[in-house]
C-alpha positions in Angstrom: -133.2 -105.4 -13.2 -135.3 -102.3 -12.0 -134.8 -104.2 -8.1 -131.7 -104.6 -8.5 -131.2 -100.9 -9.3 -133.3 -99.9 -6.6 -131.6 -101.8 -4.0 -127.9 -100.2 -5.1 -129.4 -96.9 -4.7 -131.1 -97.3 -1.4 -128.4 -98.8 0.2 -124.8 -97.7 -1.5 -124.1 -95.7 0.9 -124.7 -98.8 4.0 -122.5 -101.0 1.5 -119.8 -98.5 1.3 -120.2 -98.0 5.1 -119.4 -101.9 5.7 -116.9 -101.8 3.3 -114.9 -99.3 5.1 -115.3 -101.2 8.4 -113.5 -104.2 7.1 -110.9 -102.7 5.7 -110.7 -100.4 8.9 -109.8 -104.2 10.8 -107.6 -105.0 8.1 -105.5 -101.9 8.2 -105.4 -102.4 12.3 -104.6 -106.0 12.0 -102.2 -105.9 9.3 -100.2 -103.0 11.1 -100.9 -104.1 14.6 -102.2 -100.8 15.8 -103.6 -103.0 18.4 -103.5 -106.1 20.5 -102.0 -108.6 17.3 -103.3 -111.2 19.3 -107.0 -110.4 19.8 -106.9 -108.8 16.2 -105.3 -111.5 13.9 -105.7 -110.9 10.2 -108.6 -110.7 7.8 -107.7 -113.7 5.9 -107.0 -115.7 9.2 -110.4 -115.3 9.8 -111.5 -115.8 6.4 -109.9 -119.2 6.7 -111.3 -120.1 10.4 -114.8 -119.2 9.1 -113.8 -121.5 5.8 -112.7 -124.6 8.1 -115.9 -123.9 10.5 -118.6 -123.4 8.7 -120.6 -126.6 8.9 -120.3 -126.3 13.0 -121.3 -122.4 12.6 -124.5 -124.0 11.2 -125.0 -126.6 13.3 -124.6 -123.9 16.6 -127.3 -121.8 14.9 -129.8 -124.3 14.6 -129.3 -125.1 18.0 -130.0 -121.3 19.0 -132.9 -121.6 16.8 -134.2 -124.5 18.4 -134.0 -122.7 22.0 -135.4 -118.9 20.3 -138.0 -120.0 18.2 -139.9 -121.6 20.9 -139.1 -119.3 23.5 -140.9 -116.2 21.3 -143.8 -118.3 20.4 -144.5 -119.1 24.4 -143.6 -115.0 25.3 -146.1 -113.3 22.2 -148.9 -116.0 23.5 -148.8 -114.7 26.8 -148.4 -111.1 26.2 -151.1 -110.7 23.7 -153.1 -112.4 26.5 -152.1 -110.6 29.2 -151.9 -107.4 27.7 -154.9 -107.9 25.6 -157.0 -108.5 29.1 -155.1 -105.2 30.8 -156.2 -103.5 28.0 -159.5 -103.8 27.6 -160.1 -104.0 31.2 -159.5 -100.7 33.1 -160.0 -102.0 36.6 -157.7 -104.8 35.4 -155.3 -103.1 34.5 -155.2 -100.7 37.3 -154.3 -103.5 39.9 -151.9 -105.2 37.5 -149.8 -102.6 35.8 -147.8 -101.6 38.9 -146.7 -105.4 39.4 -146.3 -105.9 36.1 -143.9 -103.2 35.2 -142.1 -103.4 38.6 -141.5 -107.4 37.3 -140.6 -106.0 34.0 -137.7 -103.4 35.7 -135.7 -106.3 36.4 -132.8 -107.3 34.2 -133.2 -110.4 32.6 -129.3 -111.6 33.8 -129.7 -110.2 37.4 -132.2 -113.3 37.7 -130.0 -115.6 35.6 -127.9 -116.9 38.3 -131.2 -118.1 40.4 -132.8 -119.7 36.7 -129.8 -121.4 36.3 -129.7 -123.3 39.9 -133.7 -123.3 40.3 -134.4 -125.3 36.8 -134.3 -128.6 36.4 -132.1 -128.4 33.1 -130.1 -125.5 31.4 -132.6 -125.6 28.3 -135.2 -124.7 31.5 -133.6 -121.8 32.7 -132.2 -120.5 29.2 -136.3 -121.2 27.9 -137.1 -119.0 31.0 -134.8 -116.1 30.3 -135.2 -115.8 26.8 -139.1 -115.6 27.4 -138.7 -113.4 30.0 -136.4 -111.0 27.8 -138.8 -111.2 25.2 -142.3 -110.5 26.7 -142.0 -106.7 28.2 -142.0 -104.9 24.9 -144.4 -106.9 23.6 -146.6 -106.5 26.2 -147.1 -103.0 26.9 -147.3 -102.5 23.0 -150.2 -104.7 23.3 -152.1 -102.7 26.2 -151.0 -99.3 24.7 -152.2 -100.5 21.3 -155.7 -101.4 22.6 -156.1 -98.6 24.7 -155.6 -96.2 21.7 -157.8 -98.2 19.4 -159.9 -95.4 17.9 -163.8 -95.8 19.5 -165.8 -95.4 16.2 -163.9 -98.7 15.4 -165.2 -100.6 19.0 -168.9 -98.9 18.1 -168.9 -100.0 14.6 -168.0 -103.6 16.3 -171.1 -103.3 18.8 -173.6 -102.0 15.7 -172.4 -105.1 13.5 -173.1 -107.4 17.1 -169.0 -109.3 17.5 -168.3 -110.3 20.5 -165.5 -112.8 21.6 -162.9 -114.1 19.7 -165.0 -112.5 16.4 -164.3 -109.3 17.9 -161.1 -109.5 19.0 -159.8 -111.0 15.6 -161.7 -108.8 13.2 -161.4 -105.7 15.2 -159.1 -105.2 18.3 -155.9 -106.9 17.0 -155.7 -105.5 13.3 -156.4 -102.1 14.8 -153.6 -102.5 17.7 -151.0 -104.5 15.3 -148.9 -101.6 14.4 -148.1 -100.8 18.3 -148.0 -104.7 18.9 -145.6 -105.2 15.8 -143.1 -102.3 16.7 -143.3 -103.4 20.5 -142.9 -107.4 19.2 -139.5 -106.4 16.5 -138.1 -104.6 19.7 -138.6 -107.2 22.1 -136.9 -109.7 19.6 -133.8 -107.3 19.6 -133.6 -108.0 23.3 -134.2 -111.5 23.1 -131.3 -112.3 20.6 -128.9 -110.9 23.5 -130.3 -112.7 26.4 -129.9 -116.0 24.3 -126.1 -115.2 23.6 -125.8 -114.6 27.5 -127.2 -117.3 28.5 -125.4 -119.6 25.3 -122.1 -118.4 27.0 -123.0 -119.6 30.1 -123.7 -123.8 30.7 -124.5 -124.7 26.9 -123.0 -127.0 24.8 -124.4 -125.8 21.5 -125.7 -122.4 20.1 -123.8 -119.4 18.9 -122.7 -117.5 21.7 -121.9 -120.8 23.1 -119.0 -120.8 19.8 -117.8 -117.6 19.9 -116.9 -118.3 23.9 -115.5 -121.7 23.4 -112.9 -119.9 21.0 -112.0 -116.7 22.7 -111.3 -119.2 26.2 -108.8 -121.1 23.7 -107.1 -118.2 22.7 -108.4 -119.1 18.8 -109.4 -115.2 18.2 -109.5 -116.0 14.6 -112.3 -118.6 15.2 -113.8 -116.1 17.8 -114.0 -113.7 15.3 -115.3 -115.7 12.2 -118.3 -116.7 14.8 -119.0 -113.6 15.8 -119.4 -111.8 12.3 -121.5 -115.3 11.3 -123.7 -114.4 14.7 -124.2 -110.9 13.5 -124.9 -111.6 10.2 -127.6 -114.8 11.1 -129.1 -111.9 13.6 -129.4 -109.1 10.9 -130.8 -111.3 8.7 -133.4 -112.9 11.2 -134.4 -109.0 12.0 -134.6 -108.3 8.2 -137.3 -111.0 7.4 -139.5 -109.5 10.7 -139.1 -106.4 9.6 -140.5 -107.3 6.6 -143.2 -109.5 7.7 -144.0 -106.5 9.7 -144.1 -103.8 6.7 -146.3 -106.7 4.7 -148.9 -107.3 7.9 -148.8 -103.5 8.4 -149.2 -102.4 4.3 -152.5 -100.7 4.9 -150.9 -98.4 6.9 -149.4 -94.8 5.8 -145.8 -96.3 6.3 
């Protein structure tokens, strides 16, 4: 009971906020303040996302299915990569300028080329999801190394790790909370390349549903996938964030 009164009075005033967004739509859609078409009513879209349900799921398992492996393939090569440029100065001197000059280009300025070069659309959507991903991660990674306090790396050397003992004992819980920020950030970005490129050649996956709709002209479908999108996407943020806070609980905050 205690939770359940802490929650209420943490987040009342959130609730209250989304509260008065939804009936916000529903006074602009029942009055037709605005295009009646692209706005139908709240209980229009109650009943799309009624009747759609079971193909709402079915589309986010199949955006699963392409993220989940696409952030497991991006965090193994940046904590790789960026644990190598970190630790190694002359390393990271002659890759850093490449690295971040790859990094300034925007994921859907290369999507036309992934989507002709690869052999498949799971291929090119794979590519641009991991490539979407892996920045933020990465320079958390080399930031968070570099700033590793240096009683913790002489400690190390007294108490004779090396290798893998090292680096699991020492360098990565010490750089987690700059690799953890940089890794919740990067997944922010990769939940919006995998709606782009969903749009764009699949046949399943959640931004693949919400454009299917909206090129119908079936706004009330369009709409009851995108509030379903949203909501699968805050919830998937929710749990890292507090996987995070649980992996980072010996922290101050």
């Amino acid at each position: 009971m205690s939770r359940i009164t802490g929650f209420i009075k943490k987040y009342w005033i959130t609730g209250c906020i989304y509260i008065g967004m939804i009936l916000l739509y529903k006074f602009i859609a029942d009055n037709k303040l605005i295009n009646a078409f692209l706005f139908p009513s709240l209980d229009s879209v109650i009943a799309a996302f009624d009747e759609n349900r079971g193909v709402m799921l079915q589309n986010m398992l199949a955006s699963f299915q392409l993220m989940i492996p696409s952030i497991v393939i991006a965090l193994v090569i940046a904590l790789s990569l960026g644990t190598l440029m970190g630790m190694n100065k002359r390393v990271r001197e002659v890759l850093h300028p490449v690295v971040y000059t790859i990094s300034v280009v925007p994921s859907i300025l290369l999507s036309p080329f992934a989507l002709l070069l690869a052999p498949t659309f799971r291929t090119a959507s794979l590519f641009l999801v991991v490539y979407g991903t892996i920045w933020s991660t990465l320079f958390a990674t080399i930031t968070g190394i570099q700033t590793i306090d240096k009683r913790y790396l002489d400690n190390a050397a007294t108490l004779e790790l090396h290798g893998l003992k090292k680096f699991f004992k020492v360098i990565l819980p010490a750089a987690s909370p700059s690799i953890l920020s940089g890794f919740v950030n990067s997944l922010r970005g990769s939940f919006v390349i995998l709606v782009y490129a969903e749009m764009y050649g699949a046949k399943y996956g959640m931004g693949y549903f919400v454009k299917k709709y909206s090129e119908y002209g079936l706004y009330s479908e369009t709409w009851a996938g995108f509030v379903f999108m949203v909501v699968i996407l805050v919830i998937v943020m929710q749990i890292f964030e507090h996987i995070k806070s649980y992996l980072l609980k010996w922290t101050i905050n």
